[in-house]
Structure formats: structure tokens, C-alpha cells
N, C-alpha and C positions, 0 to 999 in steps of 0.2 A: 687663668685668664681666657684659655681659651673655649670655656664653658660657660662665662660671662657672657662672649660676642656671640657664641652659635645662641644664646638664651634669646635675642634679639628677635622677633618677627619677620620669617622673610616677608621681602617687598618684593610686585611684580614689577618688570618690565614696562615701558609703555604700550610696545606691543604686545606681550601677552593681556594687556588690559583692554587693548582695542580687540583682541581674540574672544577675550570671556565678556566683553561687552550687551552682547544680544543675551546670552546666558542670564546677565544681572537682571538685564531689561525685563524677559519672562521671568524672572523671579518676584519680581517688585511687583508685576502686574497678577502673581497667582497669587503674593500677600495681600495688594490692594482687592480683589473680588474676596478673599478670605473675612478679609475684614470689612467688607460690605454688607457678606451676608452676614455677619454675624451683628452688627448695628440693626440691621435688619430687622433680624427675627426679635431682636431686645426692643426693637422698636413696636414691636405689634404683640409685645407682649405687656409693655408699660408705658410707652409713649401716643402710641394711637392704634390702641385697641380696637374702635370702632371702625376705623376703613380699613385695617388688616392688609392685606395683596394692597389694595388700592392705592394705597403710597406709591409705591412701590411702581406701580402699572400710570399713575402720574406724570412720577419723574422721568420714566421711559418716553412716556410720552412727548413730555417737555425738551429731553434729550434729541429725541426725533427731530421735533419743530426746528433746532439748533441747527441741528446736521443739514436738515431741510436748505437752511441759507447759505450752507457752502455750496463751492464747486463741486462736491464731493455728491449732491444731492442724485444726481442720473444714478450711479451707481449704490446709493441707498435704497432708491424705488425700488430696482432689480431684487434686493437680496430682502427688503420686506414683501415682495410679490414671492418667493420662495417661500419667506417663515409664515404667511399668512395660508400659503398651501399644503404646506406642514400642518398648519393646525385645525385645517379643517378636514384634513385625513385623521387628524390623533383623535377629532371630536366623533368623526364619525365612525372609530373605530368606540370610543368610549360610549354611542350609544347602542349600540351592541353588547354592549356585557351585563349579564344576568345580574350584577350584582345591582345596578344601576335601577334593572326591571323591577328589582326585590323591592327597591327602596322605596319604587311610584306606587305601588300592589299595597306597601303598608301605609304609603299616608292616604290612602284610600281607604283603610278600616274605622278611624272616627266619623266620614262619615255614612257609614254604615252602623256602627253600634250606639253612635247619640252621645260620644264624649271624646276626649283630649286622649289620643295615645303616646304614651311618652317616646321621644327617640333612643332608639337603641344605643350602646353606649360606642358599637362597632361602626357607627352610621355620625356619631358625634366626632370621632375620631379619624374618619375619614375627610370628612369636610376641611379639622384642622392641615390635617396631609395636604389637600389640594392647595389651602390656601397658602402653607409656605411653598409648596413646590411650584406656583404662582409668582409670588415673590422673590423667590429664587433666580426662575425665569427673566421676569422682569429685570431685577437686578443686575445681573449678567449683562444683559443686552445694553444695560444703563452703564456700562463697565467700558463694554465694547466701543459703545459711541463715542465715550469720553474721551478712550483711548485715539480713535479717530482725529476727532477735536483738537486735541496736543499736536497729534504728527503734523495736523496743518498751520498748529503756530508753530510749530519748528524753525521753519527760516525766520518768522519775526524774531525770534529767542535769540539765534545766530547771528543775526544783523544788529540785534540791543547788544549784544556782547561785545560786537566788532565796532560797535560805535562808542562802546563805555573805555574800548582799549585804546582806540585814536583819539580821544578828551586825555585820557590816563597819560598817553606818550609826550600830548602835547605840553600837559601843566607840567612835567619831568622835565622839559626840555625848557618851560618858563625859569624853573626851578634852578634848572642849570648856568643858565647865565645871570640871574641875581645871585647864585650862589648863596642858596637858602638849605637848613636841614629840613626832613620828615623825620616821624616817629615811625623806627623801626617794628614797635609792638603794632600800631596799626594796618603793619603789613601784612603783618603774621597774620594777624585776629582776621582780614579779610580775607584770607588767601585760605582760610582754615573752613572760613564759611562759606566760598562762593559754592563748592560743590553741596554741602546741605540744603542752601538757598536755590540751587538748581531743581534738584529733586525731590525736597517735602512740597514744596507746593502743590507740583503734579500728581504726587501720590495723595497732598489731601483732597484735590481735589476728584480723583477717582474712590475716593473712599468715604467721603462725607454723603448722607442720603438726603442731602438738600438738594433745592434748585438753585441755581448760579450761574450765575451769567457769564458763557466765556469769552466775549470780548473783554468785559470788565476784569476777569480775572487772569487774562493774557497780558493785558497793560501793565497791569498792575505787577507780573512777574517780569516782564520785558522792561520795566523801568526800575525794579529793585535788583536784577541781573545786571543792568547799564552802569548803574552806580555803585556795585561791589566791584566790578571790571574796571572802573574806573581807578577807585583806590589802590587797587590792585597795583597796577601798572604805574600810578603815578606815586607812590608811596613808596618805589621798586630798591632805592637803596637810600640810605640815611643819609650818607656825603654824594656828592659827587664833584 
């Protein structure tokens, strides 16, 4: 019997859950870039071949403009006045290397010899390099801002919840004096979802390489959060 009960899964704590809390958080967030890039690169290998990085260098873009409309935008100037200085050191380090010299030196021999010289196959191979490590770049940064984007629907998140739990308290307490039942499975089934319903959203949305709008997709989770919290709470015991 008593290899039955140890058989059981330990369960944390709340506060050990509030402890490894940030822990889960960079976790979710090294999955969601993981699987970023990896849509990514599948993406510029069968879905759009032809702009390659440029997806990629879009959505960043588009991401930018977003962040641009928050409060948050002063302190985006700064840190793209950084990565723009960044890269214009990386570039100017990269036109420095011989290897770069080699490349202008040979597309300069057709026209010298009066024909097509084919590209090397170390010069074809390089190009692909740049352009996922391009993408990557990009990517990343489209990760980062998203990530941004959430922290500042946070309190809306937190006040949809806190408004789905005072609707929730209130129908329980209509409930109470008609002296009406709820369905116990319905409580369950919500109470199982609301944390899934919390977090795939945000994860798909850091991981989809579309453009998306996050006012639209902040409502849209701040009102499917309001009405699980609701059920929740109002659904809370069968009799009462």
C-alpha cells in the first residue's frame, strides 16, 4: 500500500511554484525562440523561398512599428540606436576580410575573359550562412519584442481575470438564494483549462512567424481569460 501512495507524483507547493515561477517563464520563452527558428528556416526552405531573411527582417519590422505605439517606445529608440551601432561595426569589420576581397576579384573575371564564370560552391554556401544567420537575427529580436508586447498586456490579463471572478462570485451568490444546482464537471473542465488558456496563447503567439495584431490578440485572450474565471468561480460547488 504503501508503494502505491509514494507511486503518486509529487505536487509542489504554492510557494515553491511561485519560486520556480521565473524558471518556467525562461523556459517557455527558450522553447518559444526554439521553435521560431526552426518554422523559420522550414519556412525559407518551402514556404517562401524567394524573400528568404526577408520574412523574417518584415515581421521585425512590423514588430518594431508595434512596440513603436507603446509607452514602452523611448526606451526601444535607445536599444535600436545600440543594435544599429552594432551593426555597423560588424559591417565594417566584415568589409575587411579578405575572404569578401576574393569574392569582388572573381566576379570580376567574366568580365575580363568574355563569359559567365560559375560561383564557387564555398561562395554559394556562404551566402545560404548569411542568410539564416539573418533570419535568426531577425527572428530573435521578433521574439524579444513580442515578449515586450505581453509584459504590457499583463495588468489588462489581470483585471480580465479579476473581473471574470467578481461576474463568477456574483451569479454564485444569485445561485444561492434561488437555490439552484451547477454542473460539477463544468467546474472541473474549467478549472483544468484556465491555466492552458493562460499560456498557449502567448506562447503561440511568440512562435507563429506571422504578423498579428496585438491589440486584437490581447482582447481576444483578456475576454476568453474573463469567461473561464467566470465559470470558474460561479460553477464553485454543485449545492449550496
Amino acid at each position: 500500500m504503501s508503494e502505491a501512495v509514494n507511486a503518486w507524483p509529487r505536487r509542489y507547493g504554492g510557494f515553491t511554484q511561485l519560486l520556480l515561477l521565473p524558471f518556467t517563464v525562461l523556459g517557455l520563452l527558450c522553447a518559444a525562440l526554439l521553435l521560431r527558428l526552426l518554422l523559420e528556416g522550414f519556412g525559407m526552405l518551402l514556404v517562401w523561398p524567394d524573400i528568404r531573411s526577408q520574412h523574417a527582417q518584415m515581421l521585425y519590422e512590423q514588430d518594431r512599428r508595434d512596440l513603436a505605439r507603446t509607452p514602452w517606445a523611448d526606451r526601444w529608440r535607445s536599444i535600436s540606436r545600440m543594435w544599429l551601432d552594432t551593426k555597423r561595426s560588424v559591417q565594417r569589420t566584415a568589409l575587411s576580410n579578405p575572404w569578401i576581397e576574393l569574392q569582388g576579384r572573381l566576379s570580376a573575371v567574366p568580365s575580363i575573359l568574355g563569359h559567365k564564370t560559375p560561383r564557387l560552391p564555398w561562395v554559394k554556401e556562404r551566402s545560404w550562412l548569411k542568410e539564416a544567420l539573418s533570419a535568426a537575427r531577425h527572428s530573435a529580436l521578433s521574439v524579444g519584442i513580442r515578449s515586450l508586447l505581453l509584459l504590457q498586456a499583463l495588468p489588462l490579463l489581470i483585471l480580465s481575470v479579476l473581473v471574470g471572478v467578481v461576474d463568477g462570485l456574483v451569479r454564485r451568490q444569485v445561485r444561492r438564494f434561488n437555490v439552484q444546482r451547477e454542473s460539477g464537471y463544468l467546474h472541473h473542465r474549467a478549472k483544468v483549462l484556465f491555466l492552458p488558456l493562460t499560456l498557449l496563447p502567448g506562447f503561440m503567439y511568440l512562435v507563429l512567424p506571422l504578423s498579428l495584431s496585438p491589440s486584437g490578440f490581447v482582447i481576444a485572450t483578456a475576454t476568453t481569460l474573463a469567461l473561464v474565471a467566470s465559470v470558474v468561480m460561479g460553477s464553485f460547488k454543485k449545492y449550496l
